[in-house]
N, C-alpha and C positions, 0 to 999 in steps of 0.2 A: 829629298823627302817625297817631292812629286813622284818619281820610281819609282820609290818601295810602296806609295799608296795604288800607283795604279796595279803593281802586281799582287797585288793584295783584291784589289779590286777581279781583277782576271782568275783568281783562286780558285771564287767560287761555280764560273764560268765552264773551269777546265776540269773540275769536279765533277758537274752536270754532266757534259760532253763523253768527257771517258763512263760514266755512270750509267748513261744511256748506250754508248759504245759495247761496253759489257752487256749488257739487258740485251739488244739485238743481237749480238753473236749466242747467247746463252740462251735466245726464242728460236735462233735458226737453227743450234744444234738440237732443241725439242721437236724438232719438227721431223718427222707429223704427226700431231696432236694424238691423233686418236690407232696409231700402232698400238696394236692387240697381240702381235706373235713376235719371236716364233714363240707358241705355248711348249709345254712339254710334250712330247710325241703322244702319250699315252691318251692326253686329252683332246684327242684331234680326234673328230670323225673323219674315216678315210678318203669320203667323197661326201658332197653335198648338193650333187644337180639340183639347177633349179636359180640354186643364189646366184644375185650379181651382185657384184662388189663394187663397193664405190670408187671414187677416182683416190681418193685421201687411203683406204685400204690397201692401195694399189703402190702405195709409197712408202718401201723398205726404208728402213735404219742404213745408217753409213758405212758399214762392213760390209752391209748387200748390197750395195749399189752398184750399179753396172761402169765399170771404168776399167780404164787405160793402166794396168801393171806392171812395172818387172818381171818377166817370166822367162827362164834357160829353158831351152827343151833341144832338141833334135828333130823335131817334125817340123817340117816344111807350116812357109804362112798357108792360113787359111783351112787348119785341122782345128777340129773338134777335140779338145781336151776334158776329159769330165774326172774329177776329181772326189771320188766319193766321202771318204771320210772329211773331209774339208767342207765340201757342200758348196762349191762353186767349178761351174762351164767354163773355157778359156778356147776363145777364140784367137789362134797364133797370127802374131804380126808380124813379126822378124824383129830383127834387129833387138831381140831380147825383150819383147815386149808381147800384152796380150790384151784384151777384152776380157775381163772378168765379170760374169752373172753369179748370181747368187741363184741358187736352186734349192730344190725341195727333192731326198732322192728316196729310192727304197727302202722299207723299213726293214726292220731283222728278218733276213730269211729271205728277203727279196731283192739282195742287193748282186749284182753281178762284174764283171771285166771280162774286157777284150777290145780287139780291132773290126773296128765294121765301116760301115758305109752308109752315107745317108742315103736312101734308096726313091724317097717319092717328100713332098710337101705337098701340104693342104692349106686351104685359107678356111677358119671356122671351121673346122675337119666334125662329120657326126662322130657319134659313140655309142659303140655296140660291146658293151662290157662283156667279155668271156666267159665262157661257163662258169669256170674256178672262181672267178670274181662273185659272179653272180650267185654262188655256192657258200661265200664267205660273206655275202654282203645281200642278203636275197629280198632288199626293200629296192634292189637297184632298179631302174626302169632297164626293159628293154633290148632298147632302141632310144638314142635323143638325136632329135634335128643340129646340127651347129648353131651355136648363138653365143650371149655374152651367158649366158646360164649352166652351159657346158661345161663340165670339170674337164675336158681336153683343153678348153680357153681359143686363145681368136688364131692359134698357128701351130702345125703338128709338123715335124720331121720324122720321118719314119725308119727307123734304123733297122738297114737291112740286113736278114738273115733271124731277126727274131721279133718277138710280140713291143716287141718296148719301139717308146718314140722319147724326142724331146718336143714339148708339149706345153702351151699356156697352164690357166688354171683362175677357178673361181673362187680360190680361197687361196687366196693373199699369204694369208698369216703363214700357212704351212710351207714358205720359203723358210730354205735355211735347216728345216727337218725331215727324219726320214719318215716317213707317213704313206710311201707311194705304193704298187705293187711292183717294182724295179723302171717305171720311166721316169725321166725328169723333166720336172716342171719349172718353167719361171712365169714372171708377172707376164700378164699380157701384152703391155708395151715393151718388155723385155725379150719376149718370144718374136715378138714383132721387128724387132731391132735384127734381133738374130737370125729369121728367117728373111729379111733381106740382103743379107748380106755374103750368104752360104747358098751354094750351085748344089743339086742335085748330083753324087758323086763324093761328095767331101767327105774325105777322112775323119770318124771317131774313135778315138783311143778312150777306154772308160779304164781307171784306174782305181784301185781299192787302197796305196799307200801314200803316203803326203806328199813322194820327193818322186818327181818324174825324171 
């Protein structure tokens, strides 16, 4: 009778435990709080110089999260994979594996492929938005200094042979959408990850189908 009283008594215990067990896995997967994107493309302003984004804005959902994949390819480690309709960068590691970023790429009409070259990196790169741009969007400044307020964000690659780069960004949310004029963006600690680890020279493959 002792037994069954004490496991009786442990019941409510083990109740608690797993109860609370659930509740922290179920707060860590809401995290973080106050994710706002990705919105619908449509609802995006294309740039917003100016804004800095908080550290909690700056913290994709777990589809975007920057990790370690299964990836088949044929290029050599240490290529640039961009993946347009998918909406994620893959840095090759070999042995079937990759670094996956979550990006934000060209919207309709600005989307492109091919083989290029990373040609130059910058740290806090300014932004000198192109006529076209500036033609489509004519509240743009400029000319901006680099800073956290930048829509270029805190690391630019600049892919050689054309206007486009892979590039930070101050709007968070628009990871994961196409919203860009054809460059791609990640978070700022994402662009920072990635521009440590990529030598001026590195191979980018930009792809417009899902199966490389």
């Amino acid at each position: 009778m002792q037994r069954v009283s004490a496991r009786r008594n442990l019941t409510p215990s083990l109740l608690i435990a797993a109860f609370l067990s659930v509740l922290a896995c179920s707060t860590a997967a809401a995290q973080p709080w106050n994710w706002a994107g990705p919105r619908p493309d449509q609802n995006m302003a294309p740039d917003q110089p100016g804004y800095v984004p908080s550290a909690s804005e700056e913290q994709l959902p777990g589809e975007l999260h920057k990790q370690v994949v299964f990836f088949r390819t044929n290029e050599a480690p240490g290529t640039i994979i961009v993946n347009t309709s998918e909406r994620f960068l893959y840095l090759v590691q070999g042995n079937n594996r990759a670094i996956r970023y979550g990006i934000g790429v060209g919207r309709e009409g600005f989307q492109w492929s091919g083989l290029k070259r990373i040609e130059r990196k910058a740290e806090w790169p300014d932004w000198t938005p192109p006529p076209e741009m500036i033609e489509r969007q004519p509240y743009l400044p400029r000319f901006m200094a680099g800073g956290p307020g930048n829509p270029m964000g805190a690391r630019a690659l600049y892919i050689g042979g054309t206007v486009y780069r892979i590039h930070g960004t101050n709007q968070p949310w628009t990871i994961g959408s196409a919203v860009s004029s054809g460059c791609f963006r990640l978070t700022n600690p994402d662009v920072i990850d990635l521009f440590d680890r990529v030598p001026v020279g590195t191979r980018v493959v930009v792809l417009q189908a899902r199966q490389v």
